[in-house]
FIKOLZA-1660 file (N, C-alpha, C; in steps of 0.1 Angstrom, whole numbers, plus 5000, padded with zeros to 4 digits):
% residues 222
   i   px   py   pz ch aa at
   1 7881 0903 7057  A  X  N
   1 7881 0889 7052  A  X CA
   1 7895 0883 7053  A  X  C
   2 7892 0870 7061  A  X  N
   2 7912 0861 7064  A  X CA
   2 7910 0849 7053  A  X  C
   3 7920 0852 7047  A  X  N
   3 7919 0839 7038  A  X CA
   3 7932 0830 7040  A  X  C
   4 7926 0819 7042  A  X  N
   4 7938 0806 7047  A  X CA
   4 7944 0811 7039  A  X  C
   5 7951 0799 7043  A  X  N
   5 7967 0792 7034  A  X CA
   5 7958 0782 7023  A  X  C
   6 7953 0773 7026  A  X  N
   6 7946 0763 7019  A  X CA
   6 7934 0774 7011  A  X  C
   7 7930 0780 7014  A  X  N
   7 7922 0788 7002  A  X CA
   7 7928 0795 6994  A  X  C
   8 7943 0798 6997  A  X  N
   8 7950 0804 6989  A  X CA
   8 7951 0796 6976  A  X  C
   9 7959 0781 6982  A  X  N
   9 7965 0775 6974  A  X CA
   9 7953 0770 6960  A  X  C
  10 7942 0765 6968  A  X  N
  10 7934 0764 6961  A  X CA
  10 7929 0774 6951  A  X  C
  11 7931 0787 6954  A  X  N
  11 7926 0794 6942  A  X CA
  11 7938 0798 6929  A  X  C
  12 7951 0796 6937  A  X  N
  12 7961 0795 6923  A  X CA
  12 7961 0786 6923  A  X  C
  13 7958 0771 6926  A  X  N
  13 7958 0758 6918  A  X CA
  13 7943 0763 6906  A  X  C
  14 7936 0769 6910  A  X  N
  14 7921 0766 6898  A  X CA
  14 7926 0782 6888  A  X  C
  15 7931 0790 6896  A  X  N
  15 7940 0802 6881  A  X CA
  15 7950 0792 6869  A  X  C
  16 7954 0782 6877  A  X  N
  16 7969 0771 6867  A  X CA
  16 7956 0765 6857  A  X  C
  17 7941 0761 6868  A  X  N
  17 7939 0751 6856  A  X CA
  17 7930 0757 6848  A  X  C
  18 7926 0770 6850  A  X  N
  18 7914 0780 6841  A  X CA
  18 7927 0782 6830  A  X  C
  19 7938 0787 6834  A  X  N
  19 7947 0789 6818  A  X CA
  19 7946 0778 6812  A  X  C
  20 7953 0769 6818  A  X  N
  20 7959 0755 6816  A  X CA
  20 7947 0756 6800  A  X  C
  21 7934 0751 6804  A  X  N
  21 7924 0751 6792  A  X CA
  21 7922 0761 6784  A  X  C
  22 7925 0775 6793  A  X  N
  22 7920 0786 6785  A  X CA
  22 7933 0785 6770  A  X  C
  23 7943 0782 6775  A  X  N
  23 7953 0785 6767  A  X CA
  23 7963 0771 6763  A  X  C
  24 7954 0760 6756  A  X  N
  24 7958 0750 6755  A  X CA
  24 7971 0743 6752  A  X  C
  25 7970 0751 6744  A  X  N
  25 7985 0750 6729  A  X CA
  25 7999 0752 6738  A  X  C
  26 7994 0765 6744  A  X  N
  26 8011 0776 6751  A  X CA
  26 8007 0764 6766  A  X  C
  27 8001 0760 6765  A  X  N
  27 7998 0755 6782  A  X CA
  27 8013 0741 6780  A  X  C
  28 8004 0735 6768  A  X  N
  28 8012 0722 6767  A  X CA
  28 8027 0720 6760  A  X  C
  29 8031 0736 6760  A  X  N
  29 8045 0737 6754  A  X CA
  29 8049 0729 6737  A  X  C
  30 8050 0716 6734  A  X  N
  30 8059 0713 6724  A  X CA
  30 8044 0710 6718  A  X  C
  31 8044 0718 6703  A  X  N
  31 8030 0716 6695  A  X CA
  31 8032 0703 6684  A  X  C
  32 8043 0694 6688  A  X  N
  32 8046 0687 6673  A  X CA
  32 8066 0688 6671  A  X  C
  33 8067 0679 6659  A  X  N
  33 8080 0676 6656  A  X CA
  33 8089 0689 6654  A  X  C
  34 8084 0696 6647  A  X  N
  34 8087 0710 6646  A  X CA
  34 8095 0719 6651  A  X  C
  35 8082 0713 6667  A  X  N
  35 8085 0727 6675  A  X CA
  35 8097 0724 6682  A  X  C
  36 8108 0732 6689  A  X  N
  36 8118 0729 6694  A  X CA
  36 8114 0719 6710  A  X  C
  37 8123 0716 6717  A  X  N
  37 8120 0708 6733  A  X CA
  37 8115 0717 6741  A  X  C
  38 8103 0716 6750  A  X  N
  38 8102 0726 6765  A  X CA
  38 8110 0725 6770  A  X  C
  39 8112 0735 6774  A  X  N
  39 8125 0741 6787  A  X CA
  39 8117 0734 6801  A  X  C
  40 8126 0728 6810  A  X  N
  40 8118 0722 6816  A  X CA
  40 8117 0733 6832  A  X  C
  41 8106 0731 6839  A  X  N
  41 8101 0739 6847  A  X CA
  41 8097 0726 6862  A  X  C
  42 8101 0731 6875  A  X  N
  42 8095 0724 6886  A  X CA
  42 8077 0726 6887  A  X  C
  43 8076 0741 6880  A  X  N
  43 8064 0743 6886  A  X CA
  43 8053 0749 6869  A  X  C
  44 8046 0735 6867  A  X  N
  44 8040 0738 6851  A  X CA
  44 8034 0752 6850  A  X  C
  45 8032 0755 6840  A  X  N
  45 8030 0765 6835  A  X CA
  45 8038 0777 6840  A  X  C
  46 8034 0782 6853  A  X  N
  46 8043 0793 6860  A  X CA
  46 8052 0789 6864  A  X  C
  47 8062 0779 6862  A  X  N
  47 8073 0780 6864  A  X CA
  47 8084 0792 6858  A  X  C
  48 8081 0791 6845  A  X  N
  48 8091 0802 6845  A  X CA
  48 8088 0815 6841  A  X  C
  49 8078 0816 6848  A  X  N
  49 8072 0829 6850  A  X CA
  49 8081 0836 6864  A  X  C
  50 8079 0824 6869  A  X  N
  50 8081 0828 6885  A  X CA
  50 8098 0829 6887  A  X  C
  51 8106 0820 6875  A  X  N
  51 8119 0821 6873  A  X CA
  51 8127 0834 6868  A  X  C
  52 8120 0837 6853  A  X  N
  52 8124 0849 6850  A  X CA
  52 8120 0865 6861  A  X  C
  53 8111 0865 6869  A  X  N
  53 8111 0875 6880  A  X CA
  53 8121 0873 6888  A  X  C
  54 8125 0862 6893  A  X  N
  54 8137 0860 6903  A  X CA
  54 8153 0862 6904  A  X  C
  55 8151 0854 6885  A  X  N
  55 8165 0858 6880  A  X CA
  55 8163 0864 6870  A  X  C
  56 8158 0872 6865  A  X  N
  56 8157 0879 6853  A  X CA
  56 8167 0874 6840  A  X  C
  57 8171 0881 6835  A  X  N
  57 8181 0874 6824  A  X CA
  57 8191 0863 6827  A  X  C
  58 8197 0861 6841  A  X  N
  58 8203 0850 6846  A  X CA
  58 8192 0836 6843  A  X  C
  59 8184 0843 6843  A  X  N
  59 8174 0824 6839  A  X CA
  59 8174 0814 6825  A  X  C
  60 8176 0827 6820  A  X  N
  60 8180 0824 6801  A  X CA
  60 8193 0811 6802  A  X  C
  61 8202 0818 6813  A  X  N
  61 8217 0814 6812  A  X CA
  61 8217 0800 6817  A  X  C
  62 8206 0798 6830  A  X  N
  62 8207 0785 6838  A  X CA
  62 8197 0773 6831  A  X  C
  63 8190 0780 6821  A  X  N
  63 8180 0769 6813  A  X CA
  63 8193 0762 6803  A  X  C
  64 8204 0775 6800  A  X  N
  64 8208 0771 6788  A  X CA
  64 8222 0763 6791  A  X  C
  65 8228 0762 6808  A  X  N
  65 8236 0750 6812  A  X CA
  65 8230 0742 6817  A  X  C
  66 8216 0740 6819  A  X  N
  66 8212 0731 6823  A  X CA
  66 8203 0719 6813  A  X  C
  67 8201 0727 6805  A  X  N
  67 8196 0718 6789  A  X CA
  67 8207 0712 6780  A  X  C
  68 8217 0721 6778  A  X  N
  68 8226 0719 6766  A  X CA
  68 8222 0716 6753  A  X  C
  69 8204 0723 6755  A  X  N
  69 8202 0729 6739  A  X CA
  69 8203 0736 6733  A  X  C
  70 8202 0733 6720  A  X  N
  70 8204 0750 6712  A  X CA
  70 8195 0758 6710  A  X  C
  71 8182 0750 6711  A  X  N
  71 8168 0760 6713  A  X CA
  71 8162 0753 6718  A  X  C
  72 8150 0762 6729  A  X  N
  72 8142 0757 6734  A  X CA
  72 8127 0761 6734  A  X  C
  73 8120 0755 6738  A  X  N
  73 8102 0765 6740  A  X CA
  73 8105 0770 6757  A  X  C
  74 8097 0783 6761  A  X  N
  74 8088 0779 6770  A  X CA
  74 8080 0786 6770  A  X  C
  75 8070 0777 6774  A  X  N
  75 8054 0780 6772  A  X CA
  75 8050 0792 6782  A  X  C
  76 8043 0801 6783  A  X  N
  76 8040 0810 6788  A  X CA
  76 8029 0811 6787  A  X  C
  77 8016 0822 6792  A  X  N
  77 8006 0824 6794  A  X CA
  77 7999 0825 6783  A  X  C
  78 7992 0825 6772  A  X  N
  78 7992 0832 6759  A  X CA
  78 8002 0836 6747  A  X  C
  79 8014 0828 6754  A  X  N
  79 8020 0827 6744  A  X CA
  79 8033 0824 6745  A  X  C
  80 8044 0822 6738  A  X  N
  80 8059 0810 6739  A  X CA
  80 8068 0820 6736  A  X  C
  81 8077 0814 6744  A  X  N
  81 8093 0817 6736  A  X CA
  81 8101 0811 6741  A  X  C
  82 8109 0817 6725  A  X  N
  82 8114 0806 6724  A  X CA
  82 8132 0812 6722  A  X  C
  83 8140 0802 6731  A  X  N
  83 8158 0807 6737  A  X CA
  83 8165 0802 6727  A  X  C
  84 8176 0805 6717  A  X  N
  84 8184 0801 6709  A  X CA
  84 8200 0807 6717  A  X  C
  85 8203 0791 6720  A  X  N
  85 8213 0792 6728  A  X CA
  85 8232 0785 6715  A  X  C
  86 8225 0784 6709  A  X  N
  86 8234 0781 6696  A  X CA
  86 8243 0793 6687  A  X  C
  87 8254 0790 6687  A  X  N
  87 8258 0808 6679  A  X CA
  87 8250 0801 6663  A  X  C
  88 8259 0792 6659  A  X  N
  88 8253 0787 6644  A  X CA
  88 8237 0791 6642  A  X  C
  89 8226 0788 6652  A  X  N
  89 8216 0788 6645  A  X CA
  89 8207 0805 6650  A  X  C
  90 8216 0812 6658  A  X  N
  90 8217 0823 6660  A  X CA
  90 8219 0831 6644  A  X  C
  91 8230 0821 6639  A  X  N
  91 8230 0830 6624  A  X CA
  91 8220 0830 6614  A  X  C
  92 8217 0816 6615  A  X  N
  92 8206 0814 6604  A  X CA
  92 8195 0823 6608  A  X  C
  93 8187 0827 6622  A  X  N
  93 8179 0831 6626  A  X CA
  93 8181 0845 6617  A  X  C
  94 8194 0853 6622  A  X  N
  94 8197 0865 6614  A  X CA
  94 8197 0862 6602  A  X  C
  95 8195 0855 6595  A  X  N
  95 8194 0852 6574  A  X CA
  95 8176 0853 6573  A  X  C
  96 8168 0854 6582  A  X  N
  96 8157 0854 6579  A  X CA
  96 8149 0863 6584  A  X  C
  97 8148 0874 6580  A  X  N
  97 8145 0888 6588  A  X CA
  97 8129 0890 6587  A  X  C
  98 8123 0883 6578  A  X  N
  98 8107 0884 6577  A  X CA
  98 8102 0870 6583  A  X  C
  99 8105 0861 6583  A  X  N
  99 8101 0847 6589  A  X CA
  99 8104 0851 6606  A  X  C
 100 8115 0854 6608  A  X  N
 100 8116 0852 6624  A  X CA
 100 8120 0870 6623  A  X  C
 101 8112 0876 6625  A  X  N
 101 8114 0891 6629  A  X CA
 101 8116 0896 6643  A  X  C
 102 8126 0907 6643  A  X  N
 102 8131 0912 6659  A  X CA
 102 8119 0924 6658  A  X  C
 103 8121 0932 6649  A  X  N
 103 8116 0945 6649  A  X CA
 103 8095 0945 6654  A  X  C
 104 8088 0941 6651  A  X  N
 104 8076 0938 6660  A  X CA
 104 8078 0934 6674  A  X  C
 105 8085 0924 6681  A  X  N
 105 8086 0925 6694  A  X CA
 105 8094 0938 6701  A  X  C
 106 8101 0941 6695  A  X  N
 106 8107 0957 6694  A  X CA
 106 8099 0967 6699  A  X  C
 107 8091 0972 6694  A  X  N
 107 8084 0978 6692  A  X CA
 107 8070 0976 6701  A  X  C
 108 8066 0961 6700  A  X  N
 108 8052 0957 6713  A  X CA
 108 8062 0962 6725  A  X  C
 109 8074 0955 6730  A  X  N
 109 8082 0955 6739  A  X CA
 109 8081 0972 6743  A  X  C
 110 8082 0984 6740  A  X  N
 110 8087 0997 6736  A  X CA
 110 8076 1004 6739  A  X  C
 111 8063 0998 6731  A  X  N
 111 8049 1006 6738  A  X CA
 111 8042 1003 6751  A  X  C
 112 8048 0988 6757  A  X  N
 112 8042 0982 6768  A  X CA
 112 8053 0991 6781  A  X  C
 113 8066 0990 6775  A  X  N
 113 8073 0998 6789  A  X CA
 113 8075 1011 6790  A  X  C
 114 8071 1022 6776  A  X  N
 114 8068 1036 6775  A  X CA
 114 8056 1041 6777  A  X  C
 115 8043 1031 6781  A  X  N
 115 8027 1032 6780  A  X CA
 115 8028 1047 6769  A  X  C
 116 8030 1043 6761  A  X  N
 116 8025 1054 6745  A  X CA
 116 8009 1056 6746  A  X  C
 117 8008 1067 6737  A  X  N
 117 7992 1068 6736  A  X CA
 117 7983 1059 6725  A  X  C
 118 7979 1054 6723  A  X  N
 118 7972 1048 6714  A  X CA
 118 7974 1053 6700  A  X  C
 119 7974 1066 6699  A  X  N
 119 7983 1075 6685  A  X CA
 119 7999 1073 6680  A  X  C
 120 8003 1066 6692  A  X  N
 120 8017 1069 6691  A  X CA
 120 8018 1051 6693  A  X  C
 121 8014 1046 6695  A  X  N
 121 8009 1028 6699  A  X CA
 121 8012 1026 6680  A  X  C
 122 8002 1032 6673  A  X  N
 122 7996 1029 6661  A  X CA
 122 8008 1031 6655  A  X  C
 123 8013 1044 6658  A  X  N
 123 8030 1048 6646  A  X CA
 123 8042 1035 6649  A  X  C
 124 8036 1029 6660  A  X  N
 124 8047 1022 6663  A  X CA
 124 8046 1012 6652  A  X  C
 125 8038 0999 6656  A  X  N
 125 8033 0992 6648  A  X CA
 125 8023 0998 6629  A  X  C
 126 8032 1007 6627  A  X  N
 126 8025 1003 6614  A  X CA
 126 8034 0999 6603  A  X  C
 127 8033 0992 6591  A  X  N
 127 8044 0985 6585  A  X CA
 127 8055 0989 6594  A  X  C
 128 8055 0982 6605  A  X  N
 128 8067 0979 6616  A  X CA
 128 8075 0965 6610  A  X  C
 129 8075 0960 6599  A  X  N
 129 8087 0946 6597  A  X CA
 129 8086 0949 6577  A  X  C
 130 8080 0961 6576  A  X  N
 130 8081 0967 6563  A  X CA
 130 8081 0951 6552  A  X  C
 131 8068 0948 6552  A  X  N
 131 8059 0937 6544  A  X CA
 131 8051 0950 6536  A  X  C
 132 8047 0961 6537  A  X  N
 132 8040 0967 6527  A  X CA
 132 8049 0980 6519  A  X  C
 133 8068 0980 6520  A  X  N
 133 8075 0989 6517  A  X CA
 133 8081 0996 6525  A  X  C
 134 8095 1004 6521  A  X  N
 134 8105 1008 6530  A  X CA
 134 8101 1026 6537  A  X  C
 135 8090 1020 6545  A  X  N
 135 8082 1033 6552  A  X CA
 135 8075 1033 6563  A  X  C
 136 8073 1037 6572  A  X  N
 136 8075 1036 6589  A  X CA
 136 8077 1039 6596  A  X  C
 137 8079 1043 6611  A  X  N
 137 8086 1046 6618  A  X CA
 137 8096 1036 6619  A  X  C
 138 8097 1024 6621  A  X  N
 138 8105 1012 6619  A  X CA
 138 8115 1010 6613  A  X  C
 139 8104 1017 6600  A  X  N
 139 8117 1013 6583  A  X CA
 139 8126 1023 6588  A  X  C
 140 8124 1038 6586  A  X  N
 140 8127 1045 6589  A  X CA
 140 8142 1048 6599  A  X  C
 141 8132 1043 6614  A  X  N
 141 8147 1040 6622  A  X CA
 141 8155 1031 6620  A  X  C
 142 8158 1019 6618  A  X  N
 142 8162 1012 6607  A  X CA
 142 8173 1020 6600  A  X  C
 143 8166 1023 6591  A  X  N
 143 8175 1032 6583  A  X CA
 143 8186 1040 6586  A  X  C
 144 8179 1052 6597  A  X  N
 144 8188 1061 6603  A  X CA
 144 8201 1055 6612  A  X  C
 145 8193 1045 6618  A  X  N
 145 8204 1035 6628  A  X CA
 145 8215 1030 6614  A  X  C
 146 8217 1024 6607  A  X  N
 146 8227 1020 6593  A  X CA
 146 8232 1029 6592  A  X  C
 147 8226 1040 6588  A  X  N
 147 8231 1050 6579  A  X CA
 147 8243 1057 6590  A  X  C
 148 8239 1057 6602  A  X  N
 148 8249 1065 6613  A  X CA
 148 8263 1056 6616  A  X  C
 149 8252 1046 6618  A  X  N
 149 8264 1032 6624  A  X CA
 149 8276 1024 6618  A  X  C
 150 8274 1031 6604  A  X  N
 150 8279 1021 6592  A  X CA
 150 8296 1028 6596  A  X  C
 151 8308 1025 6588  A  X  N
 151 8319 1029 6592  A  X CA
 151 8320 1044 6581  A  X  C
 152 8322 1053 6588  A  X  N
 152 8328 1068 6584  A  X CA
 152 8326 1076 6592  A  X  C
 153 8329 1089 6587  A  X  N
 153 8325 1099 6591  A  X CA
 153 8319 1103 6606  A  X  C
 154 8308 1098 6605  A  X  N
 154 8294 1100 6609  A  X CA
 154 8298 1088 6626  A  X  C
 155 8303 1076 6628  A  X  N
 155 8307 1066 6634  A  X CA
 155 8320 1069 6643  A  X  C
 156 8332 1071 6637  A  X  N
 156 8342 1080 6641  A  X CA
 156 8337 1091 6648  A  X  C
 157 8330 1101 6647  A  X  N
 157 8327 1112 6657  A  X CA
 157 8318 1105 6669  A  X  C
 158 8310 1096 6666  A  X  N
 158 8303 1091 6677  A  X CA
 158 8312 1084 6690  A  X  C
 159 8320 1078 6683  A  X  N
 159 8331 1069 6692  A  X CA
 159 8344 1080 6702  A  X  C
 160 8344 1094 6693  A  X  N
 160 8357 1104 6696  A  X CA
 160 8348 1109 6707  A  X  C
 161 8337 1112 6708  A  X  N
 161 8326 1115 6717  A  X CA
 161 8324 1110 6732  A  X  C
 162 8323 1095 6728  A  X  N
 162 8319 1083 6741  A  X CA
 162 8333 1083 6742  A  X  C
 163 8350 1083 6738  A  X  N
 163 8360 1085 6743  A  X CA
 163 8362 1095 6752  A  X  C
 164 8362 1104 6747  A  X  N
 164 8361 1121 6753  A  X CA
 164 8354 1123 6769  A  X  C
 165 8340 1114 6765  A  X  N
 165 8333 1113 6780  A  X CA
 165 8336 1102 6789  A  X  C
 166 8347 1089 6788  A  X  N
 166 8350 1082 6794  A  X CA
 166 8365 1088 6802  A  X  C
 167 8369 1097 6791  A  X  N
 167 8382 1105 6797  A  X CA
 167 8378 1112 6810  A  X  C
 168 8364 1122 6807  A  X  N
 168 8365 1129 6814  A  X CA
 168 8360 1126 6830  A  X  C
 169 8349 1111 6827  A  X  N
 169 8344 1103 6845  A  X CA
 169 8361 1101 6848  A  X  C
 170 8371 1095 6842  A  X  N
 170 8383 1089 6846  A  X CA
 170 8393 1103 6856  A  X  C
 171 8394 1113 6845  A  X  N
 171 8400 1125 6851  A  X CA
 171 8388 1130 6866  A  X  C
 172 8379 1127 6868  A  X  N
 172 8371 1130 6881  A  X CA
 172 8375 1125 6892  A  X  C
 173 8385 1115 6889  A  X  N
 173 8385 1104 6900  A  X CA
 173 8397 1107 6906  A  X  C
 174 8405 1117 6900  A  X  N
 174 8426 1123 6901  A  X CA
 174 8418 1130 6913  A  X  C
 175 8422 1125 6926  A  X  N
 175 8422 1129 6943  A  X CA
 175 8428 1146 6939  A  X  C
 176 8424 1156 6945  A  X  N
 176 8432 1168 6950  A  X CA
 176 8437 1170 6961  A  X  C
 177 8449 1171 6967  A  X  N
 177 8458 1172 6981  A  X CA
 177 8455 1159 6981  A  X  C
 178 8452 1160 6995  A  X  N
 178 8454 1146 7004  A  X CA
 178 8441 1138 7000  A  X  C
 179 8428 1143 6996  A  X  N
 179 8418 1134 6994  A  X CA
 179 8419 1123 6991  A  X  C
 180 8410 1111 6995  A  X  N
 180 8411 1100 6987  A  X CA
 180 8396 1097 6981  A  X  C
 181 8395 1092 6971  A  X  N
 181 8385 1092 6957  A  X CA
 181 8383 1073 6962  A  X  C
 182 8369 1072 6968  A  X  N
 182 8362 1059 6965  A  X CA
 182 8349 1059 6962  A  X  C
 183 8350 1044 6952  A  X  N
 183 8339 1044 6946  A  X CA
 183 8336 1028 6945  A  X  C
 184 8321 1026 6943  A  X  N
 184 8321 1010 6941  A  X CA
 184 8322 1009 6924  A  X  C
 185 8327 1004 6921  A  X  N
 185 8330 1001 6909  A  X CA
 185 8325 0999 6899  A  X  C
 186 8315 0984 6903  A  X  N
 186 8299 0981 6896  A  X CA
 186 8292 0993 6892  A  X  C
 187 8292 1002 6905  A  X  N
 187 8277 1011 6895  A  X CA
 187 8287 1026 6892  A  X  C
 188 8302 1024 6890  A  X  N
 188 8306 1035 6885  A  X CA
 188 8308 1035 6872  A  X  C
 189 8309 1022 6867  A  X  N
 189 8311 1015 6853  A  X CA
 189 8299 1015 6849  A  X  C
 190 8289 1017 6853  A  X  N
 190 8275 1015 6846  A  X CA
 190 8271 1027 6843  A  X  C
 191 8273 1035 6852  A  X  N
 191 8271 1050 6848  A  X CA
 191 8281 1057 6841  A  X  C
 192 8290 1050 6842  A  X  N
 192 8303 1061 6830  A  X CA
 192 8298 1054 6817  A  X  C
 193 8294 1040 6812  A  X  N
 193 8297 1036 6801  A  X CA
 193 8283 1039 6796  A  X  C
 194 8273 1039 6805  A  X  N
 194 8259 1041 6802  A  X CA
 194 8259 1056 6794  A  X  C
 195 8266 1064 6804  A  X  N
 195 8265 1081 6802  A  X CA
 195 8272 1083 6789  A  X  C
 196 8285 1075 6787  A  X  N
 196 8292 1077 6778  A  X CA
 196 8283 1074 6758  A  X  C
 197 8279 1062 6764  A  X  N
 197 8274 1058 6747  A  X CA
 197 8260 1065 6742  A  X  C
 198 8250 1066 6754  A  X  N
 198 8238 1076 6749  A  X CA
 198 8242 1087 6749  A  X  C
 199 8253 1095 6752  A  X  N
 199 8253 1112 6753  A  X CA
 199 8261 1111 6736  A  X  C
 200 8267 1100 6730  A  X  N
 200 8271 1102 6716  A  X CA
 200 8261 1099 6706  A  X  C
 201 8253 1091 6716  A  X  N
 201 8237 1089 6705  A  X CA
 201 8229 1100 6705  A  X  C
 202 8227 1104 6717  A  X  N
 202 8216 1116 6720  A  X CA
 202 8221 1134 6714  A  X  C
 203 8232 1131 6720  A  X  N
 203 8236 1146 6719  A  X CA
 203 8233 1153 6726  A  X  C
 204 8233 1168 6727  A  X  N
 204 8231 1178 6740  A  X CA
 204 8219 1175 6747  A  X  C
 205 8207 1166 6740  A  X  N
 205 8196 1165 6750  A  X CA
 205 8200 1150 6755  A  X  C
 206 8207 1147 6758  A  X  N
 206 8207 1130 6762  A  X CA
 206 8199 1131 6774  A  X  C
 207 8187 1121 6774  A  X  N
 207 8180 1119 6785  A  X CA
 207 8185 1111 6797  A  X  C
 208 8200 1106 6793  A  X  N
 208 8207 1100 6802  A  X CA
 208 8216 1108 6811  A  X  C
 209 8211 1121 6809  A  X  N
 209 8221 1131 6814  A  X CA
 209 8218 1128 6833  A  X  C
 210 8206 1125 6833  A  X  N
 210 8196 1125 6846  A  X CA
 210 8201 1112 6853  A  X  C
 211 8205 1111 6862  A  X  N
 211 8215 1098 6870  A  X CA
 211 8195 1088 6869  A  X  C
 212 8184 1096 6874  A  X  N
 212 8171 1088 6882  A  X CA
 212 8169 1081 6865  A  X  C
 213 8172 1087 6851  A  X  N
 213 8168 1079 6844  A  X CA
 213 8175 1068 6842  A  X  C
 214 8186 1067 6845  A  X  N
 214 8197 1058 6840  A  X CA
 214 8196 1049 6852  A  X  C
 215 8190 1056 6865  A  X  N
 215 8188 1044 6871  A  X CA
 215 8173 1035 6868  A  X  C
 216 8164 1041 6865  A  X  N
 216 8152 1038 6860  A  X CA
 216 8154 1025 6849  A  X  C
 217 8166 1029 6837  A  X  N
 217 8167 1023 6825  A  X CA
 217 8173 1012 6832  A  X  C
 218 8187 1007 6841  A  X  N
 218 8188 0995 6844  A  X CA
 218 8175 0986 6852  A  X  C
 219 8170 0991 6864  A  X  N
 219 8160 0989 6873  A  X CA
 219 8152 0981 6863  A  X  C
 220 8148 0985 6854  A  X  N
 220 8139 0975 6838  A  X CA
 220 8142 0971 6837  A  X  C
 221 8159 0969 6830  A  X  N
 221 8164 0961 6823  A  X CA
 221 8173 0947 6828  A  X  C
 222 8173 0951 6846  A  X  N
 222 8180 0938 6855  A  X CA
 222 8175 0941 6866  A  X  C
% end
């Protein structure tokens, strides 16, 4: 079966307008006085669909010299988000930890790029923003993350660690005789500083020990 160009276009012009209705509210971006300004897009609805695959986190940056707002919507398929390009209201955001919660997208974010089991889906999300008490996997990590990260003891050894292992990529690089030691720099800094801060989080199992996961983890993440 040859499918034009013109049947093409025509079938993602009638996918824009089956969402467009299916999903009225996120279609139409700004719901009211409220809501912050749409981020504006050449191409409705999938515009910045098609922006964030292109430029991935770089698209955040170019909405946010190109608006000179401090927040914005964009509307997406089923659902919005929304960019706070403001340090000030960056803070306020942080004063309200149950109204605008990190820890639920955390976690959806976490079971959609680890495909969990449905068992392990459930532990994620249960009092995950601890609305029914300080108990969870969530609360939980949470906790352990403070309790480690806070200044002592416990913080100090993590840091003498990720030092120790940035000494030791640096001493790799001292040429023997006549050799000479090249490297591209970009992805030597990414793997030293990568290797360095999970191997003081992880410890002897750091799963970052594996170069294919650390490449795997940026590959997702840019």
């Amino acid at each position: 079966m040859v499918i034009t160009l013109v049947q093409f276009v025509v079938a993602i012009l009638a996918i824009c307008v089956g969402i467009y209705f299916t999903f009225p509210r996120t279609a139409k971006g700004n719901d009211g006085v409220r809501e912050p300004p749409s981020g504006p897009t050449a191409i409705p609805f999938l515009g910045h669909i098609i922006g964030m695959t292109r430029r991935k986190f770089n698209y955040y940056v170019d909405l946010s010299h190109k608006t000179h707002l401090p927040i914005l919507t964009l509307a997406l398929p089923g659902t919005k988000m929304y960019i706070i390009n403001s340090l000030s209201l960056i803070q306020s955001v942080q004063k309200q930890p149950r109204t605008l919660a990190f820890p639920p997208i955390e976690a959806k974010f976490a079971n959609r790029v680890c495909g969990v089991s449905p068992e392990a889906h459930a532990i994620c999300m249960n009092n995950v923003n601890g609305e029914d008490g300080n108990f969870g996997l969530s609360m939980d990590t949470y906790s352990a993350l403070r309790d480690a990260l806070s200044p002592g003891a416990g913080l100090d050894q993590m840091n003498r660690l990720m030092i120790q292992n940035v000494a030791s990529s640096l001493d790799s690089l001292i040429p023997s005789g006549d050799k000479v030691v090249q490297i591209g720099l970009s992805a030597w800094l990414r793997d030293v500083v990568t290797f360095a801060t999970t191997n003081s989080v992880y410890g002897p199992k750091n799963p970052f020990k594996r170069a294919d996961i650390r490449d795997d983890f940026w590959y997702v993440h840019f």
